[in-house]
mmCIF file of the N, C-alpha and C atoms, coordinates in Angstrom:
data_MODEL
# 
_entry.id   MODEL 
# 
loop_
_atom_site.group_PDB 
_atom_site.id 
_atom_site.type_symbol 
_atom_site.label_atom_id 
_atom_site.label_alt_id 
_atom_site.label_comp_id 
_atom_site.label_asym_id 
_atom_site.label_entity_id 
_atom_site.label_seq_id 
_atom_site.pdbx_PDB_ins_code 
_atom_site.Cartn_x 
_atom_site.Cartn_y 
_atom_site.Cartn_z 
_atom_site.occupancy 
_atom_site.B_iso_or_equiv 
_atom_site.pdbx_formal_charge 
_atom_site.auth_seq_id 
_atom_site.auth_comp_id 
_atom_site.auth_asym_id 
_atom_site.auth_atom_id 
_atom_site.pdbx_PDB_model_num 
ATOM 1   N N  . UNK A 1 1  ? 11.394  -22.272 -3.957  1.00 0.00 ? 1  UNK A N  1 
ATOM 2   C CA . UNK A 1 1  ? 10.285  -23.196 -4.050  1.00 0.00 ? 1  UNK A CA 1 
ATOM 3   C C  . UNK A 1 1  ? 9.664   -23.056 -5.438  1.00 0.00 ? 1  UNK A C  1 
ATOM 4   N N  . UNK A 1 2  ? 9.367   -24.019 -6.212  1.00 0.00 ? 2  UNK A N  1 
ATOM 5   C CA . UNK A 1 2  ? 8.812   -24.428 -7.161  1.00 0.00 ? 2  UNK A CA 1 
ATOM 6   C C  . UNK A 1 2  ? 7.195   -24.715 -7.155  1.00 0.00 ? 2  UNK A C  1 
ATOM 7   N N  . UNK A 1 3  ? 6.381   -23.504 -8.214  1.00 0.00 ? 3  UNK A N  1 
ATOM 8   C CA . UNK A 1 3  ? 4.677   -23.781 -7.595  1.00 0.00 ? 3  UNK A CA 1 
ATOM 9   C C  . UNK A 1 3  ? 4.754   -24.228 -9.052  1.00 0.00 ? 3  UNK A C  1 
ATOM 10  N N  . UNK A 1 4  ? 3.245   -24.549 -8.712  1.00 0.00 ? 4  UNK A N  1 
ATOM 11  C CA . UNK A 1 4  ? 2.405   -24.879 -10.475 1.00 0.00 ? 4  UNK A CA 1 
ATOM 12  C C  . UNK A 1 4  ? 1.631   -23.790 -10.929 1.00 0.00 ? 4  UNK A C  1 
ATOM 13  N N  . UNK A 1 5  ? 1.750   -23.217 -12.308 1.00 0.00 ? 5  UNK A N  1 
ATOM 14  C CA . UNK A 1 5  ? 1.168   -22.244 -13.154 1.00 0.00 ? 5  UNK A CA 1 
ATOM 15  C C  . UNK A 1 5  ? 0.209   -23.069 -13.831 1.00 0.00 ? 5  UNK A C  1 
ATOM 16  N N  . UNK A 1 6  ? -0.945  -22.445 -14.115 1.00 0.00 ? 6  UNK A N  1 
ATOM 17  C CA . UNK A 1 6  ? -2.091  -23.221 -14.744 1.00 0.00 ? 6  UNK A CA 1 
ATOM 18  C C  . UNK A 1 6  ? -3.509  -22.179 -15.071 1.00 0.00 ? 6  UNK A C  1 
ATOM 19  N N  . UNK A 1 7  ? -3.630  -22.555 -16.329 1.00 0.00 ? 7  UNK A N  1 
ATOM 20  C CA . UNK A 1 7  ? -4.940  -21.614 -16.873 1.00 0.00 ? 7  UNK A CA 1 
ATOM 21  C C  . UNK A 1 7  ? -5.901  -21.708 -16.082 1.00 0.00 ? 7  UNK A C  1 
ATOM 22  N N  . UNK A 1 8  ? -6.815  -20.420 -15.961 1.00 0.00 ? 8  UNK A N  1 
ATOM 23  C CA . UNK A 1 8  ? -7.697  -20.607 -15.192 1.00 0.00 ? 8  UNK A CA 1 
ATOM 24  C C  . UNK A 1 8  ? -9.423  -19.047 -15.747 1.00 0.00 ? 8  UNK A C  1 
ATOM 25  N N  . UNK A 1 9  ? -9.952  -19.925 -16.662 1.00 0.00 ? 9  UNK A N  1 
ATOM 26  C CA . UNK A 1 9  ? -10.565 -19.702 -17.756 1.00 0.00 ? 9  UNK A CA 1 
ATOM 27  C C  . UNK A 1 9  ? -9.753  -18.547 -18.828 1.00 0.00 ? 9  UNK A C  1 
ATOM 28  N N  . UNK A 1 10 ? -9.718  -17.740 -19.238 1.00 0.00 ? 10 UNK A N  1 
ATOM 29  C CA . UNK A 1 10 ? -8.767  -16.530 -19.704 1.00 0.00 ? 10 UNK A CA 1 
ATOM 30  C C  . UNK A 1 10 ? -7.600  -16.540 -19.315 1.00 0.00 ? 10 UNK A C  1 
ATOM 31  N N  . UNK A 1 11 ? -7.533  -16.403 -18.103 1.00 0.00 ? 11 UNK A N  1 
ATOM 32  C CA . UNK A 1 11 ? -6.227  -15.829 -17.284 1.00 0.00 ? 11 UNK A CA 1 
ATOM 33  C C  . UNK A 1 11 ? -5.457  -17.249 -16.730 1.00 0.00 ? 11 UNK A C  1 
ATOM 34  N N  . UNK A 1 12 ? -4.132  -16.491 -16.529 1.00 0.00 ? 12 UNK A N  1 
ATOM 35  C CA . UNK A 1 12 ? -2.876  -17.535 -15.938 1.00 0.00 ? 12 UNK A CA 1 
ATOM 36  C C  . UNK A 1 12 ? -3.264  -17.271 -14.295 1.00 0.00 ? 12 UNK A C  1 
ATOM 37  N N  . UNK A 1 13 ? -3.201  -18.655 -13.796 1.00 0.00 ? 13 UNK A N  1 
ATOM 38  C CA . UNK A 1 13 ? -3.088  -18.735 -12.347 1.00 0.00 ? 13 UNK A CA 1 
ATOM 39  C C  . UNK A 1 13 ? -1.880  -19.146 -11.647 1.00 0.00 ? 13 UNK A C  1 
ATOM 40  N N  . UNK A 1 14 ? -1.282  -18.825 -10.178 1.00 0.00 ? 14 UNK A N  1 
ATOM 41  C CA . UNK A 1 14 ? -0.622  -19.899 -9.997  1.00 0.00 ? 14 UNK A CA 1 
ATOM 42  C C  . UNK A 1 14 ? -0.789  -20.272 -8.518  1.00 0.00 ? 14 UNK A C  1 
ATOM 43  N N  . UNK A 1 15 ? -0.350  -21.755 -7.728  1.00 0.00 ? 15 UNK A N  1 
ATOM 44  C CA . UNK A 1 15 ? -0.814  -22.384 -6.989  1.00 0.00 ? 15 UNK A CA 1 
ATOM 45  C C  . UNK A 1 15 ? 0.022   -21.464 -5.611  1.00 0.00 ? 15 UNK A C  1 
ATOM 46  N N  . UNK A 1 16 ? -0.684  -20.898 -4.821  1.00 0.00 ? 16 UNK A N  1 
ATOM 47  C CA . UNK A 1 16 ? 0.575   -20.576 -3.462  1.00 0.00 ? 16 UNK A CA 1 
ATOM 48  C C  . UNK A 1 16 ? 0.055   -21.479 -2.072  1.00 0.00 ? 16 UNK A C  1 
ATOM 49  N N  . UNK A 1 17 ? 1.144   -22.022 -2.115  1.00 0.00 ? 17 UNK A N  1 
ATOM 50  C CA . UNK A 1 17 ? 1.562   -23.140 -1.083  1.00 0.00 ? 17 UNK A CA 1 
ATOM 51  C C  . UNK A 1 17 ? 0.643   -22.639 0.216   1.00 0.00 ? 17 UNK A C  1 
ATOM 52  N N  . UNK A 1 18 ? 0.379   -23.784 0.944   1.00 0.00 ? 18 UNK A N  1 
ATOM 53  C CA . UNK A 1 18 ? -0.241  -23.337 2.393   1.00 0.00 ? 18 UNK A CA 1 
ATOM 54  C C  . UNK A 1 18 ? 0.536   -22.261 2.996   1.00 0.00 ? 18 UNK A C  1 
ATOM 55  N N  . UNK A 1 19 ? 1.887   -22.758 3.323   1.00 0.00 ? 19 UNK A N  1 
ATOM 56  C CA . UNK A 1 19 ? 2.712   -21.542 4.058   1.00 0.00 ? 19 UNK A CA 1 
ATOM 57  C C  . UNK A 1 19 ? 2.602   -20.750 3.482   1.00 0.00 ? 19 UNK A C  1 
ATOM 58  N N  . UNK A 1 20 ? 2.438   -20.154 2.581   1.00 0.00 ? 20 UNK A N  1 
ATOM 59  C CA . UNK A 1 20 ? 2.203   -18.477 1.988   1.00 0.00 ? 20 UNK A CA 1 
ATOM 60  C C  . UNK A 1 20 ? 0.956   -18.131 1.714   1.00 0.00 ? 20 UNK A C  1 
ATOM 61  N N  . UNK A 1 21 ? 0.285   -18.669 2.715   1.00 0.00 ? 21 UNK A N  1 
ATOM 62  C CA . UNK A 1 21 ? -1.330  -18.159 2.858   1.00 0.00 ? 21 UNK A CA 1 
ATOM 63  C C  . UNK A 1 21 ? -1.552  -16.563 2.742   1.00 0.00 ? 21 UNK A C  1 
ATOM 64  N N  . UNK A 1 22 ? -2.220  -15.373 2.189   1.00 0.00 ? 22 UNK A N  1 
ATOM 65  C CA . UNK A 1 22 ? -2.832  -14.921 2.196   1.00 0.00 ? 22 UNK A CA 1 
ATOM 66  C C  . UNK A 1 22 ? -3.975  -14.579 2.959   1.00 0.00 ? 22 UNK A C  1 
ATOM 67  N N  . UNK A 1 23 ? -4.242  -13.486 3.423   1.00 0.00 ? 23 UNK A N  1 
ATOM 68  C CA . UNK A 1 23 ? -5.352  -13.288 4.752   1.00 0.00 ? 23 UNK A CA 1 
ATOM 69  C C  . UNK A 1 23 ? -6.135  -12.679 3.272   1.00 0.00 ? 23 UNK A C  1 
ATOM 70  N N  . UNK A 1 24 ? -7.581  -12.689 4.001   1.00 0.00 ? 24 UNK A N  1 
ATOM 71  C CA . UNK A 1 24 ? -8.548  -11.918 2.798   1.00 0.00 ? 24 UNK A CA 1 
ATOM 72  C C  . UNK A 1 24 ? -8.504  -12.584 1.440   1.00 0.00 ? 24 UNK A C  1 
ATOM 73  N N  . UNK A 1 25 ? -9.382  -11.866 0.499   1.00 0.00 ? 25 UNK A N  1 
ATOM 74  C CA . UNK A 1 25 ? -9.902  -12.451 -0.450  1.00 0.00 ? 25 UNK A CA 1 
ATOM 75  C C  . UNK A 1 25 ? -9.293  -11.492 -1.668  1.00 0.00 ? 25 UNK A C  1 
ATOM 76  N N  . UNK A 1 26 ? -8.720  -10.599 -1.360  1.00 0.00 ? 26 UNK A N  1 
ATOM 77  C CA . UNK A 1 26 ? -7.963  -9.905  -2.454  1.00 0.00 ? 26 UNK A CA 1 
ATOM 78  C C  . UNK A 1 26 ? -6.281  -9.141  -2.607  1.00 0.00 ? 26 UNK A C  1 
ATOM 79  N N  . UNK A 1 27 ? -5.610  -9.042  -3.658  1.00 0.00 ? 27 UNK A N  1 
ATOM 80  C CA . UNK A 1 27 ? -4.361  -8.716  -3.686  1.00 0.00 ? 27 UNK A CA 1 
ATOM 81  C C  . UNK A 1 27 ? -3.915  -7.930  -4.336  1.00 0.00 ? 27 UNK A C  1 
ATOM 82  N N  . UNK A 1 28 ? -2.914  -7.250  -3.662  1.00 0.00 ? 28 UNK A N  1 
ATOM 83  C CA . UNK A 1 28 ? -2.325  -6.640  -5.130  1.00 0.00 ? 28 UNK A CA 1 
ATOM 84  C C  . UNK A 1 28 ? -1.369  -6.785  -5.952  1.00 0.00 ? 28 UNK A C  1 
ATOM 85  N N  . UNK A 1 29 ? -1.109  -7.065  -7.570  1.00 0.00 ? 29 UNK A N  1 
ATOM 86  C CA . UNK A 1 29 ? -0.140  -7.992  -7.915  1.00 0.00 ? 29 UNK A CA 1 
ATOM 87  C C  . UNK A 1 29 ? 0.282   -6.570  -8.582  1.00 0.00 ? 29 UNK A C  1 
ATOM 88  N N  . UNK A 1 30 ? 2.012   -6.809  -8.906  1.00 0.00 ? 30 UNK A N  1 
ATOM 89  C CA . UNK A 1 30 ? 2.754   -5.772  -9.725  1.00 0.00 ? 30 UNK A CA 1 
ATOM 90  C C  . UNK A 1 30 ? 3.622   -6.534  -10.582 1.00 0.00 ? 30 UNK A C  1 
ATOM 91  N N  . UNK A 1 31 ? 4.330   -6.216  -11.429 1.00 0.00 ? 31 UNK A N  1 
ATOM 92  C CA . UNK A 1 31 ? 5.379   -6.691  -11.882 1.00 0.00 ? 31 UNK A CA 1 
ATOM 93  C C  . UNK A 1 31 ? 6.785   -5.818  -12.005 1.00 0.00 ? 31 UNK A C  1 
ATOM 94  N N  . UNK A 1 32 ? 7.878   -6.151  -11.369 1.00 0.00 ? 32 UNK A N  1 
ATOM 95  C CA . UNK A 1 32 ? 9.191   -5.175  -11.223 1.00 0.00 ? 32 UNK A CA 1 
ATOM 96  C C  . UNK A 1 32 ? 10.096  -6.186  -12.346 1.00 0.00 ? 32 UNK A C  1 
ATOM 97  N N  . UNK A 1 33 ? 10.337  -5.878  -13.207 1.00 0.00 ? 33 UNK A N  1 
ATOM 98  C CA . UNK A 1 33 ? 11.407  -6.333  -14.137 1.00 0.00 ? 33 UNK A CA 1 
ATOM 99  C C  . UNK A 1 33 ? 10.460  -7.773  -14.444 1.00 0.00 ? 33 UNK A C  1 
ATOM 100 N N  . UNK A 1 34 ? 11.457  -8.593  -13.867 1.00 0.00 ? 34 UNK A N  1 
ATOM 101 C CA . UNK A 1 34 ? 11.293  -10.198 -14.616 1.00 0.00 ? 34 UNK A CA 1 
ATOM 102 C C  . UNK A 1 34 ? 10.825  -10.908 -13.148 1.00 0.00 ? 34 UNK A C  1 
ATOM 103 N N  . UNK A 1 35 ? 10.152  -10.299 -12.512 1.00 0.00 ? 35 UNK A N  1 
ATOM 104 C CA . UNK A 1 35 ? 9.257   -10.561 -10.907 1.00 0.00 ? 35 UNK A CA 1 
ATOM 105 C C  . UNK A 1 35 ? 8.018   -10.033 -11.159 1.00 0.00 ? 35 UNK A C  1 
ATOM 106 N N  . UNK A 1 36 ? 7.296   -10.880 -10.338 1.00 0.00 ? 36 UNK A N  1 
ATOM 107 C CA . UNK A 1 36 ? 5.701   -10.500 -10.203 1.00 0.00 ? 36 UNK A CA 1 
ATOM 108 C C  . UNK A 1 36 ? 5.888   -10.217 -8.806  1.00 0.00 ? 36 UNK A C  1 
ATOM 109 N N  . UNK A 1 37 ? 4.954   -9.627  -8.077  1.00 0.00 ? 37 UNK A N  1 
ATOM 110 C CA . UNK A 1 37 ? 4.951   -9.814  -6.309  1.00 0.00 ? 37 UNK A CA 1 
ATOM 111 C C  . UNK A 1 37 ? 3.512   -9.429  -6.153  1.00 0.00 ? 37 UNK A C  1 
ATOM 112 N N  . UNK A 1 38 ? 3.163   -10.244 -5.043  1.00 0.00 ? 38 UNK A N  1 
ATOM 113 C CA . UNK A 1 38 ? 1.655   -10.082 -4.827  1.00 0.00 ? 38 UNK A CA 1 
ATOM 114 C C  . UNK A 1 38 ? 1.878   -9.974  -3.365  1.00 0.00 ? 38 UNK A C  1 
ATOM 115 N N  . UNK A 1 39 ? 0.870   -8.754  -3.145  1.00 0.00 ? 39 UNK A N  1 
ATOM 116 C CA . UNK A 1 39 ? 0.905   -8.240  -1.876  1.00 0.00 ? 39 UNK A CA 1 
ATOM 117 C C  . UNK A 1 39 ? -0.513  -7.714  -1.370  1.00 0.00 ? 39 UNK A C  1 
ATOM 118 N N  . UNK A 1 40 ? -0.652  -8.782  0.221   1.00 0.00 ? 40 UNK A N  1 
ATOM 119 C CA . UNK A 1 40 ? -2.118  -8.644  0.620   1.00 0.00 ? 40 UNK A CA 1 
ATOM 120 C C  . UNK A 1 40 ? -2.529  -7.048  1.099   1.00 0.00 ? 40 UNK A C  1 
ATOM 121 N N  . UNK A 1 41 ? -3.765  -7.126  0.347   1.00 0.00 ? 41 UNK A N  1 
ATOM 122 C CA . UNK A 1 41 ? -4.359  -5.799  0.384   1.00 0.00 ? 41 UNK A CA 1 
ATOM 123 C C  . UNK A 1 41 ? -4.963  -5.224  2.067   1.00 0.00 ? 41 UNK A C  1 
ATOM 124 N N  . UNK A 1 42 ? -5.173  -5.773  2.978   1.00 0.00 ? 42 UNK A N  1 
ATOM 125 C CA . UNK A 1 42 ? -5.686  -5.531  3.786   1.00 0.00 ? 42 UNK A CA 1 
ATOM 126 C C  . UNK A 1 42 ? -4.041  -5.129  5.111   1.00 0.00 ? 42 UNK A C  1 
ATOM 127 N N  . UNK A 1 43 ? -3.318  -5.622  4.862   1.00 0.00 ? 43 UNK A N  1 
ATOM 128 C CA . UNK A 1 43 ? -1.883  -5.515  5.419   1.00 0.00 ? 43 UNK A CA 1 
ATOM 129 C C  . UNK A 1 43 ? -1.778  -3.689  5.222   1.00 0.00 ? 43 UNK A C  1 
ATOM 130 N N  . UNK A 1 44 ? -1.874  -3.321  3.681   1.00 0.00 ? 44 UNK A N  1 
ATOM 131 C CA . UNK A 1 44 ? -1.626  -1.927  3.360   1.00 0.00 ? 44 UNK A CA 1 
ATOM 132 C C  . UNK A 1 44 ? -2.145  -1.042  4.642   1.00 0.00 ? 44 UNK A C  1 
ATOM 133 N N  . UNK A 1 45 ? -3.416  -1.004  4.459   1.00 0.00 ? 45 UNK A N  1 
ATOM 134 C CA . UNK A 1 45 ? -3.980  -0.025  5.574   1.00 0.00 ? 45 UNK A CA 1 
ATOM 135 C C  . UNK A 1 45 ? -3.673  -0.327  7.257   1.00 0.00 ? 45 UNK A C  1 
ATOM 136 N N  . UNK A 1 46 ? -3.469  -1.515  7.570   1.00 0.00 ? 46 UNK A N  1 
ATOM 137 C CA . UNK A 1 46 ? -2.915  -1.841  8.909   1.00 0.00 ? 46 UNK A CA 1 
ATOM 138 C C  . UNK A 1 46 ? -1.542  -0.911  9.202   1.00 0.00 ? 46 UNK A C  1 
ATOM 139 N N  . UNK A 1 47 ? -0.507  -1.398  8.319   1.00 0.00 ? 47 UNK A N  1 
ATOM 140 C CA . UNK A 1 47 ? 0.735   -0.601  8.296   1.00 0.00 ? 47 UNK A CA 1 
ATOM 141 C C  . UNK A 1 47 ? 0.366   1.168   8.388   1.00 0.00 ? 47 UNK A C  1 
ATOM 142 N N  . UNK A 1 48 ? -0.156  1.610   7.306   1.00 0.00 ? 48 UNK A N  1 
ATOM 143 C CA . UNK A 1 48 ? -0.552  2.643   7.402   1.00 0.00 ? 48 UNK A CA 1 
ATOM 144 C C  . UNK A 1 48 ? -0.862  3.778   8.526   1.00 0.00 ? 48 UNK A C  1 
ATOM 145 N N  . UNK A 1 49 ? -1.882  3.014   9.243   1.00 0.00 ? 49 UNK A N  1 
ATOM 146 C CA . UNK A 1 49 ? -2.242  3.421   10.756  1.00 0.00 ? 49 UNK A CA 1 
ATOM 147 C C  . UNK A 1 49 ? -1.292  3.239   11.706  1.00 0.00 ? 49 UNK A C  1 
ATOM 148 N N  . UNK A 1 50 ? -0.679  1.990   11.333  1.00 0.00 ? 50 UNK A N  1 
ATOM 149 C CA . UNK A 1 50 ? 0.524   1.966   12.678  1.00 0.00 ? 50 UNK A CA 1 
ATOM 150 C C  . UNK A 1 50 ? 1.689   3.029   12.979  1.00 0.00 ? 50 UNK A C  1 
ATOM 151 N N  . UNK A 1 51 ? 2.097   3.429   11.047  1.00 0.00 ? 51 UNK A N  1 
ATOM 152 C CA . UNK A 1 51 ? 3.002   4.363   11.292  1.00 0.00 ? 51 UNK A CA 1 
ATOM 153 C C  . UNK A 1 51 ? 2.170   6.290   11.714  1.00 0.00 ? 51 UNK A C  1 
ATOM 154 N N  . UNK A 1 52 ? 0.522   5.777   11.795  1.00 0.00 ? 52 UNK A N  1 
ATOM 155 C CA . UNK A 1 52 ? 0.401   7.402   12.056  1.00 0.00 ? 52 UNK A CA 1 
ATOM 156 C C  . UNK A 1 52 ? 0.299   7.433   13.226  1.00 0.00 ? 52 UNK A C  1 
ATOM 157 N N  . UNK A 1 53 ? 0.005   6.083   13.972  1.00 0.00 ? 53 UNK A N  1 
ATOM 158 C CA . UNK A 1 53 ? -0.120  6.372   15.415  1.00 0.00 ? 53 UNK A CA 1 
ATOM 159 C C  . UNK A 1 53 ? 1.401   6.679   16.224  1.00 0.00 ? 53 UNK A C  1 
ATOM 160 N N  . UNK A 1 54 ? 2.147   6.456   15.372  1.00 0.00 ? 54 UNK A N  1 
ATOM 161 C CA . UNK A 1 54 ? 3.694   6.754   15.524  1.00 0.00 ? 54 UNK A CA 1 
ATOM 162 C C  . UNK A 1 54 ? 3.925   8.141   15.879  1.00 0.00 ? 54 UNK A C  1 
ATOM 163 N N  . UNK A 1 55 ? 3.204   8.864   14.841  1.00 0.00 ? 55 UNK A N  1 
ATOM 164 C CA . UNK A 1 55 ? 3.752   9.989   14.367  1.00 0.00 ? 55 UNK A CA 1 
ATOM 165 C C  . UNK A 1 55 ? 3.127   10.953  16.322  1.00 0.00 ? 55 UNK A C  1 
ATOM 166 N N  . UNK A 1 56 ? 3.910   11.865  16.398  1.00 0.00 ? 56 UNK A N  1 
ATOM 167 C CA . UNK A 1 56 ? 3.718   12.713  17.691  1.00 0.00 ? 56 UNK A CA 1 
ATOM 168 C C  . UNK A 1 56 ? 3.061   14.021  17.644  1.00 0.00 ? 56 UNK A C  1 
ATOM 169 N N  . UNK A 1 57 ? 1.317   13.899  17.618  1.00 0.00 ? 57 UNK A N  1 
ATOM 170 C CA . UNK A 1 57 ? 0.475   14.651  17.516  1.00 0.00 ? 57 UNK A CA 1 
ATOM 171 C C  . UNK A 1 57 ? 0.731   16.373  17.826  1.00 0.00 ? 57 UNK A C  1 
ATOM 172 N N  . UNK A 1 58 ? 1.171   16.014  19.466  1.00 0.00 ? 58 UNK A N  1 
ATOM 173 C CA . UNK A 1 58 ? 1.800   17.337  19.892  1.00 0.00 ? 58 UNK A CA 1 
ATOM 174 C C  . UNK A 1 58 ? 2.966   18.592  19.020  1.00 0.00 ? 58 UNK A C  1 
ATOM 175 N N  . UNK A 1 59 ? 3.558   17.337  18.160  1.00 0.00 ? 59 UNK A N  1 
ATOM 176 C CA . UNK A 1 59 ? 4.535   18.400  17.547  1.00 0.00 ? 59 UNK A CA 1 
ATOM 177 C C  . UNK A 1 59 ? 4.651   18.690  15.837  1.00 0.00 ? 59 UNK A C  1 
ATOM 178 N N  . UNK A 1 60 ? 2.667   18.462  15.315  1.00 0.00 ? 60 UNK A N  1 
ATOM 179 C CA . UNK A 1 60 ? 2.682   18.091  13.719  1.00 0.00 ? 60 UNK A CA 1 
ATOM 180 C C  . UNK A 1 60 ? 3.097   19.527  13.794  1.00 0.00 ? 60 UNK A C  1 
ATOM 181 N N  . UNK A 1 61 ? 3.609   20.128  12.508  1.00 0.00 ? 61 UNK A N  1 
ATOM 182 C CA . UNK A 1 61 ? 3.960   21.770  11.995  1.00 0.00 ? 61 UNK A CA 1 
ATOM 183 C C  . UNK A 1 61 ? 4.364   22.165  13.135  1.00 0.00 ? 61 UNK A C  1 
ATOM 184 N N  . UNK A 1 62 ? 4.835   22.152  14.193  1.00 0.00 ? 62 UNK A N  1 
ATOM 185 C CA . UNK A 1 62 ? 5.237   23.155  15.027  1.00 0.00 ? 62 UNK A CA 1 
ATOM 186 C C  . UNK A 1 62 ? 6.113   24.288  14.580  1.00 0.00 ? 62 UNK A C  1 
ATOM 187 N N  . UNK A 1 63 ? 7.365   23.830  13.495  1.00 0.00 ? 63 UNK A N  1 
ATOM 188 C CA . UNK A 1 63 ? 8.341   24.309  12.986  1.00 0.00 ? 63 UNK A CA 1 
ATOM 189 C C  . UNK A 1 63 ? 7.783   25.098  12.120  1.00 0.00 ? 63 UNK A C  1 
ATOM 190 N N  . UNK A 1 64 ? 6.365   24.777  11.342  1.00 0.00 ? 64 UNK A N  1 
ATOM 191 C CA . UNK A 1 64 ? 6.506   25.335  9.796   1.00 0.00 ? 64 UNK A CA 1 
ATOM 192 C C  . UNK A 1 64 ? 6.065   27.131  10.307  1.00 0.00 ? 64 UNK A C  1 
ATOM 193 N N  . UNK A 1 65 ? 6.948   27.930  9.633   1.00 0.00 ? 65 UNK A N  1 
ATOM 194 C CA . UNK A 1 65 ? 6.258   29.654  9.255   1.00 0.00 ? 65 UNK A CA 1 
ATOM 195 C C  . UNK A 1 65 ? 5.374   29.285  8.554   1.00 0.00 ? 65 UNK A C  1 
ATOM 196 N N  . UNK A 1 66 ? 4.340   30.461  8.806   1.00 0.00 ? 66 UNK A N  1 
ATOM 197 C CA . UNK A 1 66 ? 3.059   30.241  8.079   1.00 0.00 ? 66 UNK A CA 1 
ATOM 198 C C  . UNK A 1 66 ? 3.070   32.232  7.750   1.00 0.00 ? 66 UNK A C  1 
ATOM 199 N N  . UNK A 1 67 ? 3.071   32.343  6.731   1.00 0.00 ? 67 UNK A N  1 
ATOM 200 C CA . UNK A 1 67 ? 3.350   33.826  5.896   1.00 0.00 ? 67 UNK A CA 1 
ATOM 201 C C  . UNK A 1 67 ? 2.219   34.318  6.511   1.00 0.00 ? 67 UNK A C  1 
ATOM 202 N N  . UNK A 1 68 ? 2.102   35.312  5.966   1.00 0.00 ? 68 UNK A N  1 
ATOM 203 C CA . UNK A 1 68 ? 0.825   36.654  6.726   1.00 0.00 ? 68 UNK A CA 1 
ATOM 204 C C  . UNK A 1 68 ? -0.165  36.768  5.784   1.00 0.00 ? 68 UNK A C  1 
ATOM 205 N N  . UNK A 1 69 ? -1.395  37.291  5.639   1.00 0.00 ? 69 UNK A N  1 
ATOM 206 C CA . UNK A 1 69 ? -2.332  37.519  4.554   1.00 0.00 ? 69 UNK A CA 1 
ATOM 207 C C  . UNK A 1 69 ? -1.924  38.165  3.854   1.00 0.00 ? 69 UNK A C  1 
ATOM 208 N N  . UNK A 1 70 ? -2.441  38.057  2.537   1.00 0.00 ? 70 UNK A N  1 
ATOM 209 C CA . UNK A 1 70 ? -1.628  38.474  1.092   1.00 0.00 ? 70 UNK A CA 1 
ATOM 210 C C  . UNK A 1 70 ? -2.920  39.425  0.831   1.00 0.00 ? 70 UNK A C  1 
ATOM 211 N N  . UNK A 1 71 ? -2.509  40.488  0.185   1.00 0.00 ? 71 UNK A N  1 
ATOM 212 C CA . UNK A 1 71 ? -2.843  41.722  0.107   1.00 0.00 ? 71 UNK A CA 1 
ATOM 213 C C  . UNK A 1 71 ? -3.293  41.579  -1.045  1.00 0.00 ? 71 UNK A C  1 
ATOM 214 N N  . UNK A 1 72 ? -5.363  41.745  -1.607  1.00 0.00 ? 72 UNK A N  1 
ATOM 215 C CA . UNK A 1 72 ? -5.674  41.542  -2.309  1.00 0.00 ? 72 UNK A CA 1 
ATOM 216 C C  . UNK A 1 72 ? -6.372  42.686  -2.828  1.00 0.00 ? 72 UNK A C  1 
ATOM 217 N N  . UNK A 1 73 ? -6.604  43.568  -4.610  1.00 0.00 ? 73 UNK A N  1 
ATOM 218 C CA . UNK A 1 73 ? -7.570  43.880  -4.605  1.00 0.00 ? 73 UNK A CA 1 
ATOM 219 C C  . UNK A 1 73 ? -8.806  43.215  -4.440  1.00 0.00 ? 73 UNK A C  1 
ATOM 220 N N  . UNK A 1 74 ? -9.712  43.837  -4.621  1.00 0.00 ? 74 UNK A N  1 
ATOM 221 C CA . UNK A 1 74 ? -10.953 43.551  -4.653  1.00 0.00 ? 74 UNK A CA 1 
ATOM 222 C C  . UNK A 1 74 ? -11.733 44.034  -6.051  1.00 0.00 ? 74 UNK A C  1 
ATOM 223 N N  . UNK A 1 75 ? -12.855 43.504  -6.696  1.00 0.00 ? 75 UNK A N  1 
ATOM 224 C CA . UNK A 1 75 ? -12.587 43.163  -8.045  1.00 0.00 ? 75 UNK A CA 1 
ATOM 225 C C  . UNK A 1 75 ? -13.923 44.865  -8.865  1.00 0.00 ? 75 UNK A C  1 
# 
């Protein structure tokens, strides 16, 4: 799909189509090579939470050794 680029006081704007609506009022734009990608900011933290509610409380560190107190003078 083909949008329109157009100044927009200082800065370059460009037009995104109804179907690629955006939720919220802000984004985050990057550039990877010879691509821009803009990605809604409020999506980030949704995802975020979804994968911690994933995660299985019962078994965080179960595995990890945890060493013994380290033997300090005193000063």
């Amino acid at each position: 799909m083909i949008t329109r680029v157009f100044k927009s006081g200082n800065s370059q704007a460009v037009r995104i189509p109804k179907k690629y609506k955006l939720k919220g009022t802000k984004a985050f734009i990057r550039k990877e090579k010879n691509k821009i990608i803009i990605t809604p900011v409020e999506n980030q933290w949704d995802e975020l939470f979804e994968e911690l509610e994933k995660l299985d409380q019962q078994d965080f560190l179960k595995d990890r050794s945890q060493p013994g107190p380290q033997e300090r003078e005193l000063f």
